[in-house]
N, C-alpha and C positions, 0 to 999 in steps of 0.2 A: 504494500500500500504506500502509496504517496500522496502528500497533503502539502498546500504550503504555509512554512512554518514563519508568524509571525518574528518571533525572534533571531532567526535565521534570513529571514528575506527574499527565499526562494522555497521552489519546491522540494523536498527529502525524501528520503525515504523512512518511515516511520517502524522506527526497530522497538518494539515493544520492552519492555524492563522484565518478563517473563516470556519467554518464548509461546504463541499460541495463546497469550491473554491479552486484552486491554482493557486498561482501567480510562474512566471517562470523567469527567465533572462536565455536568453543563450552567452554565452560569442562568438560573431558571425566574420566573414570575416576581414582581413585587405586587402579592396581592391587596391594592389598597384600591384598585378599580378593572373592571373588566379590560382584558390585553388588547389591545389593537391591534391592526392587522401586519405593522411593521414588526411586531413582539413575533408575532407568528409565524412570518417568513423562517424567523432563525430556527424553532423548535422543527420546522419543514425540514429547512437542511440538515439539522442534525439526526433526525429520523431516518432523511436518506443512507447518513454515513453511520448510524446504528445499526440499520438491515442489512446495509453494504459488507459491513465487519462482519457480522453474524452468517452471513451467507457466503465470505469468504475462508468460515469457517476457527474464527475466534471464539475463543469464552471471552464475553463482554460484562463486563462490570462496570455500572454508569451508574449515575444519581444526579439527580436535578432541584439544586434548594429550593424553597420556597424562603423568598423574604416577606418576616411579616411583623418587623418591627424594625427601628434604626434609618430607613431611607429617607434622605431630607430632600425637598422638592430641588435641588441641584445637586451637581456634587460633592458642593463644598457640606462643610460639618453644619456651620450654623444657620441653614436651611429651615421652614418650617417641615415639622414630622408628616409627609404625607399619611401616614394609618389616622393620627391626631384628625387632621384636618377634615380628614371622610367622614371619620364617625361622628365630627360636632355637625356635620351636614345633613347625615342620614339620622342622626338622634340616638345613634348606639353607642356600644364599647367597641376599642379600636380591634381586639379577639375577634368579633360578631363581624368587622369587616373582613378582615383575613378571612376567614372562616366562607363566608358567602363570595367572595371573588375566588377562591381556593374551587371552588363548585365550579365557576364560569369556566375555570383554567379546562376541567377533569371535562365539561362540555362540549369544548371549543377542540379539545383534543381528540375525544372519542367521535364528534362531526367530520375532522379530515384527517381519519386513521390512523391517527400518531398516536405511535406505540407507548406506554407507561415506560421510564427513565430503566425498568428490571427486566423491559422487553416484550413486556405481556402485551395483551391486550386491552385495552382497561376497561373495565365490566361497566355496568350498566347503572350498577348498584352502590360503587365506590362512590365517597364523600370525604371531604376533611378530613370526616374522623380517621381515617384510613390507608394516609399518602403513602406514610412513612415503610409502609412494607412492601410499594411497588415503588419505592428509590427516589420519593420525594421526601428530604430531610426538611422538617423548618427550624427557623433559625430559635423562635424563641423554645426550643426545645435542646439545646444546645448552649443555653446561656452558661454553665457550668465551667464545660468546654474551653469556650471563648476566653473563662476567666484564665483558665488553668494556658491556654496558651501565652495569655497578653502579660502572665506572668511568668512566663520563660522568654518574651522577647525584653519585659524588662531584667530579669538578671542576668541578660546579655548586654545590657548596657544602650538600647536603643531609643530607650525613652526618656522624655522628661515630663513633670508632674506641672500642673499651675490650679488657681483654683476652682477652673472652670473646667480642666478634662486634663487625661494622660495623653500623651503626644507620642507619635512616633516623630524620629528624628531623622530627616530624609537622608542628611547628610551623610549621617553613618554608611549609606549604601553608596559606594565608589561609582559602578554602574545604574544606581537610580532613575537615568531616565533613557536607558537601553532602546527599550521598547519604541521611542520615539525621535533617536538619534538629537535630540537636545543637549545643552547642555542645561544646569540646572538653575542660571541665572535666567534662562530665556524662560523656562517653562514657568516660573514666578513670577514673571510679567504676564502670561497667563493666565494666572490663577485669579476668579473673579475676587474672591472673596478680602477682604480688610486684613490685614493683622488684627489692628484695631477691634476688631469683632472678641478677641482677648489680647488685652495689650502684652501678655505675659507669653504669647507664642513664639517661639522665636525667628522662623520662616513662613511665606503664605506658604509653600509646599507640604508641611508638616499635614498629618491626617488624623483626629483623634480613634483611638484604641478603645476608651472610655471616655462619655459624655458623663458628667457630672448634675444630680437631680439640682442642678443651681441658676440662679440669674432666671437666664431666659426662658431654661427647661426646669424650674421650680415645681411647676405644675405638670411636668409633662406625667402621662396616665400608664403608659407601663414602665415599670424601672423595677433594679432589684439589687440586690447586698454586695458591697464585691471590697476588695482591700482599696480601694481609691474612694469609696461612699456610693452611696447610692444611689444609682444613674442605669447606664444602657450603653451596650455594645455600639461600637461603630460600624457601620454597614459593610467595610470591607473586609473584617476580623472575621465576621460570619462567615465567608464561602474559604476562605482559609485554614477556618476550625474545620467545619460542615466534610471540608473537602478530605484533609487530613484525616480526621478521626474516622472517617469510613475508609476511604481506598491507600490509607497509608501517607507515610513521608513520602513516598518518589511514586506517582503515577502518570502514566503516559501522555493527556491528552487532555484540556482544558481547553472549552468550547465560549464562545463568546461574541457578540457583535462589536464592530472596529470601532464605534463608539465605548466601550468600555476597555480600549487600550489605554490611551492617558494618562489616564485619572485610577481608575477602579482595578484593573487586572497591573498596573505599574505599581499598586500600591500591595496587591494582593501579592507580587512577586517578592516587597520588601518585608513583604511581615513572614514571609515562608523564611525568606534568608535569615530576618531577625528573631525567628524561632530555634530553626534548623541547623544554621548554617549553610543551606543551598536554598537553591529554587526547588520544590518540591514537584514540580511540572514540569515533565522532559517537552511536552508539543504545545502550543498555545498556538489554537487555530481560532480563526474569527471570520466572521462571513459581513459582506455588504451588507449597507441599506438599503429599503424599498422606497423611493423618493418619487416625488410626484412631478408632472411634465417637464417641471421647471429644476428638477434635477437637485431642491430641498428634499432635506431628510423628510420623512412621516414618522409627526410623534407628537403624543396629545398635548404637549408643552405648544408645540407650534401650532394645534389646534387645528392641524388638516389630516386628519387619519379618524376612522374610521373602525368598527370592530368589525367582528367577522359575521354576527349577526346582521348589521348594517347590511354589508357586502350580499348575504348571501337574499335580503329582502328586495333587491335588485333582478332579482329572478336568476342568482346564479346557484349552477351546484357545487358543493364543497368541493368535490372534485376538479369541479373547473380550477377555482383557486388552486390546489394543491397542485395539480399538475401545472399551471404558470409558476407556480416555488420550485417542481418537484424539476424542473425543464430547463431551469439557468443554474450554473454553476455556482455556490457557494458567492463566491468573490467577486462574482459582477452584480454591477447596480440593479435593481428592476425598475422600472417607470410601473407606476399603478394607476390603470386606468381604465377606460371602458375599450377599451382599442385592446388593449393587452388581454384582459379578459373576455372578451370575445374570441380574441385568436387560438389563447386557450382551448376556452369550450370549444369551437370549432374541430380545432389540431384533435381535443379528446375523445368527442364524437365521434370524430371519422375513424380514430384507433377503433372504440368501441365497436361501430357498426363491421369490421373488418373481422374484430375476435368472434364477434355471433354471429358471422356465416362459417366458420369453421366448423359450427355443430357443437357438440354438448361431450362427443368421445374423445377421450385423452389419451393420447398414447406414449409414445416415447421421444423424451428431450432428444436435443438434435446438438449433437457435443461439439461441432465445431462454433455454432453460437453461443453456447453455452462458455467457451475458453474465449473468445471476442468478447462474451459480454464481461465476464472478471477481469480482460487485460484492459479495458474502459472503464470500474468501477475503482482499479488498482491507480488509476491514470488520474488522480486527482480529483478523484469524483465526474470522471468528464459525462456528465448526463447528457451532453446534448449528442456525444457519441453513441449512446446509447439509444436513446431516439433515434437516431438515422440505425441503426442496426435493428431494431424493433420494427420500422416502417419498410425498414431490405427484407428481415423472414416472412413479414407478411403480404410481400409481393412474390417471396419466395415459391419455387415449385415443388418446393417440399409436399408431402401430403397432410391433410388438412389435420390429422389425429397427430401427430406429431410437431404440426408447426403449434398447436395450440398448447400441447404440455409445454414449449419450451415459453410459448408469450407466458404462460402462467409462473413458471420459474423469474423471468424478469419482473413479473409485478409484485414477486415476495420482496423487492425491494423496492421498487416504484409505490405501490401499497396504494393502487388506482381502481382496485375494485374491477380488473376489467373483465373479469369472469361472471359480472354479475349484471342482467337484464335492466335499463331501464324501468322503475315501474311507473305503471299508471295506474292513477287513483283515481279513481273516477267517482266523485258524488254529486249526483243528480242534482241537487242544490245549489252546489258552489259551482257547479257548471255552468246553469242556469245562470247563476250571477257573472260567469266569466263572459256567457254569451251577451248578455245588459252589458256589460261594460264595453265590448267590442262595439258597440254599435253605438254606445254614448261617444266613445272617443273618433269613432268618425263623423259623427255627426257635432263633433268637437263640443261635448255637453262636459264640461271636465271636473263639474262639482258629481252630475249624476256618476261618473266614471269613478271618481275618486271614493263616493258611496262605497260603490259596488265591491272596490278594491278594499274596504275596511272589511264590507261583510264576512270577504274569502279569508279573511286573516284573522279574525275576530271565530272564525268556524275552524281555527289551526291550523290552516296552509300558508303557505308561501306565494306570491304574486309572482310570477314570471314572464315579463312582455317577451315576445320571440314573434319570428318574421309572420309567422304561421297567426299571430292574436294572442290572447290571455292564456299562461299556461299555469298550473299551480301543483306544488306538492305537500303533504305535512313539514310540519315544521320537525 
C-alpha cells in the first residue's frame, strides 16, 4: 500500500509496525451539532481506505473519537465552548447535546454505508449508549487518561503553569512546526488569538493541556479534579490520550483533514513527543476539502455547507453523494454542487443499470481484474483507476455470471450497494400528491406545488425532482 504521507511530502510506501496489521486513529465528530456534508466527505474517504486494507487482506484496528467536551469555537484555547453554547440554545445539558448529535453521526453513517471505526456494520439499533464497542472512544470518558498523560508531559519538563491553564511549551519541540515547513516566529504571527487573553503565557503558539474552572471559564458546566484544579482537558490532549491508550505508543496511521494540520495534529504530534519521546504516528494522512464553486472551504463557521439530510431533501440518493466522495481521490478538492451531483447520480445509475442486466447468478471472480483492481487500491487509493476498470469489465466479454461476482468483489470496497434493485414505493396517496404537484408546477402554481411537496414529506418521503416529474422515497 501507498498513501501520501503528510510529513514526508510524497507518496510511500506504508510499512506497517506489525507485519499484516494496521492500527488506525481517525480524527472523528465534535458532537455539539449535526456534521455537515464537508465532515462527511472525510469519514467517505476513510471508509474507502478501511475496506481497501481489509480487502487487501490486513487485520485492521481503527477507532474514531468522538469529541464531546473541550472544543472552543476556533482553534485557539480561549474560544467560546461550543457543547456550552448548544445547550444554552436548545435549553439542555451540554451531555444531552453530545448524546443526541452522537445519534445524527450513527444516522448519517449507516444512510451512506460507512462502516463502524471496528469495521462492522453499524446496526440499526446502536445509540450513544453504545459507541464505545464499535471503536468510537469519547473523550469525556477518558478524562483520567488525559490527566495521567499531561502529567508525564509535565515531568518531562514541557510545560508551564499560570493561573489560568497549564501550557505546553512549543518551544521545547526543535521540529515544532515540521508539518508546515514554518519557522516558528512566522507561525505566531499567525496565531489569531492575544497573549493578552493570559498575560502570563508566554508564546501565542503555546496550546493549553488544562483549562482552568477560572476567569472566563468560572462557570463553565463540565469540569473535573485534576492536580492543576479544577477545569477540562484541552481539545488536542484528547485524541493523543484516546489514540494512545487504545492502539498503543507507535501506530501506523492517523487520518485527518488538511485543515487540522497547523494547529491540531502539529500540536497533537508535540504532546506524543512530550509524552513519549517520539511521535507516536508512523503515517499522518489527510484528505482535501469539499469547497464550493468558488473554490472556499465548506464549513458551518463560513455558513455555506449544508448537512447531509439537506442534501439528500434535494431529491438525491445517499448513494449518489457517496459515490461523488467515493470517485475522487482523497487529496483532490471537490467542488459541491448541483453539477457534480448530478454527474454522480448519472455516472451511478448507468453502473447500476449495467450490474442488473447481468442477472441475479454469481459465478466466479475473474482474477486478472481482481490483481488490477489491488494494484489500483495499493496505488494511492487511485479510485478513479478503478472506475475506469469497473466500466472496462462491464463492457467486458466476459460472461455475465462471472463478470458480476467480480463487480461484487469491487463494491466490498466501493460499498455502493450495487447489487441491490432500485426500489419503488409506491403509495397511492403521495403519488396522487406527486401527480398535483407536476401539474401545479407547470402550470407555475408554486404555492399549490410547494403544498403538495410538504404533504409527500410530512407522509415520510423524500421529494425528488428528476427529468421524468416528482419522484419520492422514505426517508
Amino acid at each position: 500500500m501507498k498513501l501520501y504521507s503528510t510529513l514526508d511530502r510524497k507518496i510511500v510506501d506504508i510499512i506497517p509496525n506489525k507485519e499484516g496489521e494496521m492500527s488506525i486513529y481517525s480524527c472523528g465528530p465534535t458532537v455539539y451539532f449535526r456534521m455537515h456534508i464537508g465532515n462527511i466527505r472525510a469519514y467517505v474517504n476513510w471508509d474507502i481506505l478501511h475496506r481497501a486494507l481489509l480487502y487487501l487482506g490486513y487485520d485492521v484496528k481503527r477507532i474514531m473519537n468522538i469529541t464531546d467536551v473541550g472544543h472552543m469555537t476556533s482553534d485557539e484555547d480561549f474560544g467560546e465552548e461550543k457543547f456550552d453554547i448548544q445547550a444554552s440554545k436548545e435549553g439542555v445539558q451540554p451531555i444531552d447535546i453530545a448524546n443526541k448529535y452522537i445519534n445524527t453521526v450513527l444516522d448519517d453513517f449507516r444512510t451512506l454505508n460507512i462502516l463502524a471505526p471496528n469495521g462492522q456494520v453499524i446496526p440499526e439499533e446502536l445509540t450513544y449508549e453504545g459507541v464505545r464497542e464499535y471503536g468510537w472512544p469519547r473523550a469525556t470518558e477518558y478524562i483520567e487518561q488525559m490527566i495521567e498523560i499531561i502529567r508525564k508531559i509535565e515531568s518531562n519538563g514541557y510545560t508551564y503553569e499560570t493561573e489560568q491553564a497549564l501550557y505546553f511549551d512549543v518551544t521545547k519541540i526543535p521540529d515544532y512546526t515540521i508539518f508546515t515547513g514554518q519557522r516558528l516566529e512566522e507561525k505566531e504571527e499567525g496565531v489569531r488569538e492575544e497573549v493578552g487573553v493570559d498575560p502570563n503565557k508566554k508564546n501565542p503558539a503555546d496550546f493549553v493541556l488544562w483549562m482552568k474552572k477560572v476567569g472566563k471559564y468560572a462557570n463553565h458546566i463540565m469540569s473535573w479534579q485534576s492536580p492543576w484544579g479544577e477545569g477540562f482537558p484541552g481539545w488536542h490532549i484528547e485524541c493523543t490520550t484516546m489514540s494512545t491508550a487504545i492502539l498503543g505508543k507507535d501506530f501506523d496511521i492517523h487520518t485527518g483533514g488538511i485543515d487540522h494540520i497547523p494547529v491540531h495534529h502539529t500540536n497533537e504530534r508535540a504532546q506524543n513527543i512530550g509524552a513519549f519521546g517520539h511521535d507516536a504516528v508512523k503515517y499522518w494522512i489527510h484528505n482535501e476539502w469539499l469547497v464550493t464553486k468558488d473554490d472556499a472551504k465548506l464549513s458551518k463557521s463560513e455558513g455555506n455547507a449544508s448537512d447531509l439530510p439537506g442534501y439528500l431533501s434535494l431529491g438525491y440518493d445517499p448513494m449518489d453523494i457517496r459515490y461523488l466522495f467515493a470517485s475522487i481521490n482523497y487529496r483532490t478538492r471537490i467542488q459541491m454542487s448541483k453539477e457534480a451531483l448530478d454527474g454522480a447520480r448519472n455516472a451511478r445509475l448507468s453502473i447500476k443499470r449495467k450490474v442488473q442486466e447481468l442477472g441475479d447468478t454469481v459465478g466466479n471472480v475473474i482474477p486478472e481484474y481482481i490483481d488490477r483492481f489491488k494494484i489500483e487500491l495499493e496505488n494511492n487509493l487511485n479510485v478513479s483507476g478503478v472506475f475506469a476498470l469497473l466500466n472496462e469489465l462491464l463492457k467486458s466479454s466476459n460472461n455475465k455470471e462471472d463478470t458480476l461476482a467480480t463487480v461484487l468483489e469491487f463494491d466490498k470496497v466501493l460499498g455502493l450497494d450495487l447489487n441491490i434493485e432500485e426500489e419503488e414505493d409506491i403509495n397511492q396517496e403521495v403519488e396522487e400528491y406527486a401527480k398535483q404537484r407536476d401539474v401545479a408546477r407547470e402550470n407555475k402554481d408554486y404555492t399549490k406545488a410547494d403544498e403538495c411537496r410538504k404533504m409527500i414529506e410530512d407522509a415520510g418521503y423524500i421529494v425528488m425532482d428528476t427529468p421524468e416529474g416528482t419522484k419520492y422515497r422514505r426517508k
